[in-house]
C-alpha positions as CSV (number, residue, x, y, z in Angstrom):
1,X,83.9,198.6,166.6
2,X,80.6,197.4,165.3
3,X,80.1,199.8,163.0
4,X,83.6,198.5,161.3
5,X,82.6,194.9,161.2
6,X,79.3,195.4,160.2
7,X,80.7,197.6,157.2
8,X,83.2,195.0,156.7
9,X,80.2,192.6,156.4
10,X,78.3,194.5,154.1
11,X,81.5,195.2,151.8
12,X,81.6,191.7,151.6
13,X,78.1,191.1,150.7
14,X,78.0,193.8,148.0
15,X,81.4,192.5,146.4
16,X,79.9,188.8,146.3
17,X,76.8,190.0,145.5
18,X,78.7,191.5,142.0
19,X,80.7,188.9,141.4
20,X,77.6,186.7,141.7
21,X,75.9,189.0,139.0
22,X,78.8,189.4,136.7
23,X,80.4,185.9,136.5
24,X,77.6,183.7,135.9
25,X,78.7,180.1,135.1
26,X,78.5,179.5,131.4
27,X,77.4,176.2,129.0
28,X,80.0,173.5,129.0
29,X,79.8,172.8,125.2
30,X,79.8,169.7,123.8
31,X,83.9,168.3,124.5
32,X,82.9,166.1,127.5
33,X,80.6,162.8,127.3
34,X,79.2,161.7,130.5
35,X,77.6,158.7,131.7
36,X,74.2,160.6,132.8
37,X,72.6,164.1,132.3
38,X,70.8,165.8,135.5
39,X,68.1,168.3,134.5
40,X,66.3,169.5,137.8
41,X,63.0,171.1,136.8
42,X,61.9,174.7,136.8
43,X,63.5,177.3,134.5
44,X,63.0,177.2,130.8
45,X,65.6,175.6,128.5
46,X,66.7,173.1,131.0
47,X,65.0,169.9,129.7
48,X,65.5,170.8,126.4
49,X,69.2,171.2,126.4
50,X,69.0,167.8,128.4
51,X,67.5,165.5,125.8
52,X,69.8,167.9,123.4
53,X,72.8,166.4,125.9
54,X,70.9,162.3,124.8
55,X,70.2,163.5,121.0
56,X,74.1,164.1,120.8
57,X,75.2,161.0,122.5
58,X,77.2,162.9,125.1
59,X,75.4,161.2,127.6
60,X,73.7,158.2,128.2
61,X,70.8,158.3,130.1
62,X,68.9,161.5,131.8
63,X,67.2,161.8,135.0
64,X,64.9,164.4,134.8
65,X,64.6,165.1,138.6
66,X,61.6,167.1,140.6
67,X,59.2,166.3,138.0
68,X,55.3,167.5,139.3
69,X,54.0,163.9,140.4
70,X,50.8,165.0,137.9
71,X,52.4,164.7,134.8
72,X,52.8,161.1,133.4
73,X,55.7,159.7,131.4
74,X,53.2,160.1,128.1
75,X,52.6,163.5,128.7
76,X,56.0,164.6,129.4
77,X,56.9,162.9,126.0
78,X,54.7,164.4,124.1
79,X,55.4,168.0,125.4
80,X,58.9,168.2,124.6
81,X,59.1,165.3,121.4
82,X,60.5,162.6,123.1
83,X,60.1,159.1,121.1
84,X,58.8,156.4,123.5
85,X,62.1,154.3,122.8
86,X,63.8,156.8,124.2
87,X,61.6,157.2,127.5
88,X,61.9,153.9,127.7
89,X,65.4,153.1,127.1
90,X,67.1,156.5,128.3
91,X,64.7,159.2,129.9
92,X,64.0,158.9,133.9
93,X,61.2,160.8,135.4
94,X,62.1,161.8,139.5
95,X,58.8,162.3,141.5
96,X,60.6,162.7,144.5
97,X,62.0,166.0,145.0
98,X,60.8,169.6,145.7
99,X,63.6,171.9,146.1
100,X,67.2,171.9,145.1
101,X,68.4,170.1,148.3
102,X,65.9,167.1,147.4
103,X,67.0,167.3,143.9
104,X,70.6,166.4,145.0
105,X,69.3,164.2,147.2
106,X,67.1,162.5,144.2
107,X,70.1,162.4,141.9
108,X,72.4,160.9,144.4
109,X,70.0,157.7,144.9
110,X,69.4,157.4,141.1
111,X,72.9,157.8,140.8
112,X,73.9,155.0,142.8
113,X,70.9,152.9,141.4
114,X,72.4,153.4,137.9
115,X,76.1,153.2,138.6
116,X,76.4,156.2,137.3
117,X,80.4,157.7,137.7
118,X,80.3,161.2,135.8
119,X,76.8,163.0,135.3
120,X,76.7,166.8,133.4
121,X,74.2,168.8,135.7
122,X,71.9,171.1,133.0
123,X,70.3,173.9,135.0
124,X,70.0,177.8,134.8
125,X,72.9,179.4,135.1
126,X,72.0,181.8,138.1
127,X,70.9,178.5,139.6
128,X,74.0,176.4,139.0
129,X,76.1,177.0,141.6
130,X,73.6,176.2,144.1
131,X,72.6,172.9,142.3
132,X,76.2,172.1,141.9
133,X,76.9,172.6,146.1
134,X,74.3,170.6,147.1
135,X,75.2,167.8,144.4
136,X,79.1,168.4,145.6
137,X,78.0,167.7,149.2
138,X,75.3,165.3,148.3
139,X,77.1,162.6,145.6
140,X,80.4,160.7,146.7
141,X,83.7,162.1,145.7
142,X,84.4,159.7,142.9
143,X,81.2,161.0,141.0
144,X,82.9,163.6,138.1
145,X,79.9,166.8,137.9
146,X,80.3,168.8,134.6
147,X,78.6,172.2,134.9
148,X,76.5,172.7,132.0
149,X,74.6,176.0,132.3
150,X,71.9,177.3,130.3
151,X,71.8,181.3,129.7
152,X,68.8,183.2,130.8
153,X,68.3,187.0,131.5
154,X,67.6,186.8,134.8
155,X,66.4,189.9,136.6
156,X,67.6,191.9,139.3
157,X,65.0,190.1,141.6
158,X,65.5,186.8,140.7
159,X,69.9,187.5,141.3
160,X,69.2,189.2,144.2
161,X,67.0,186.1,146.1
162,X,69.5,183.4,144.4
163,X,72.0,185.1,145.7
164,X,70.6,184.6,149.1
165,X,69.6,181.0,148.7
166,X,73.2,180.4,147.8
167,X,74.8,182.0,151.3
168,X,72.5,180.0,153.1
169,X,73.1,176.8,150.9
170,X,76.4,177.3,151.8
171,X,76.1,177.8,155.6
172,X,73.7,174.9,155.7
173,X,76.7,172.8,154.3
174,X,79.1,174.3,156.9
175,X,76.7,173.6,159.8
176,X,76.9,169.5,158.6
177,X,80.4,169.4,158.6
């Protein structure tokens, strides 16, 4: 009888695991505006195709969220071309958060700072569905999240450890209901 559930199990974890690998989420294109544009740090092409969210005037404002507390506002302009009107008027550095769970929690308190209503979450797409569950358990129900992934080639190490983050993301947010 173990034996069977325990192969159940690990059917279950190999299909998931290919669905996982083979249905990444994809970029949301450029139909929806939102109020905001959520870029947490740390995969390439993120905070580019954030400020290319601003530069389009499909959002509003960005909050670029678990930003290294070393880098200063001028810096962080300068890196990635960023007028100081716009940092000023448009661009939010977060300090504050370490991981993806503080990221959602970040977002969430900047989100209710800046009565923000609809936001498009930028990240990698093999990291987007774990973003987008902790923002989906983090932000209240009235807050509209467009998925807006950016493509990457990820390797088979980098699926393979996401894939686990993401089953325990999601059995962290079973335990707190």
């Amino acid at each position: 009888m173990i034996r069977r559930v325990l192969s159940l199990v690990f059917l279950v974890w190999v299909i998931g695991f290919l669905w996982f690998v083979v249905a990444l989420p994809q970029p949301a294109g450029d139909a929806v505006t939102t109020d905001a544009v959520i870029v947490p740090t740390g995969g390439p092409g993120r905070i580019a195709r954030g400020l290319e969210v601003l530069d389009r005037n499909l959002a509003d404002k960005m909050l670029v969220s678990g930003v290294d507390p070393e880098v200063k506002p001028g810096e962080f302009a300068a890196e990635f071309g960023v007028s100081n009107m716009d940092m000023t008027c448009c661009v939010t550095l977060g300090f504050a958060a370490v991981d993806t769970r503080s990221n959602a929690a970040e977002t969430a308190k900047w989100v209710a700072q800046n009565e923000v209503q609809s936001l498009r979450l930028v990240t990698t797409d093999w990291h987007m569905r774990r973003a987008a569950g902790e923002l989906d358990r983090t932000l209240p129900a009235s807050v509209t999240v467009i998925r807006d992934a950016v493509p990457s080639q990820p390797d088979m190490g980098t699926l393979f450890l996401e894939y686990h983050k993401l089953i325990a993301s999601r059995a962290a947010g079973l335990a707190d209901l």
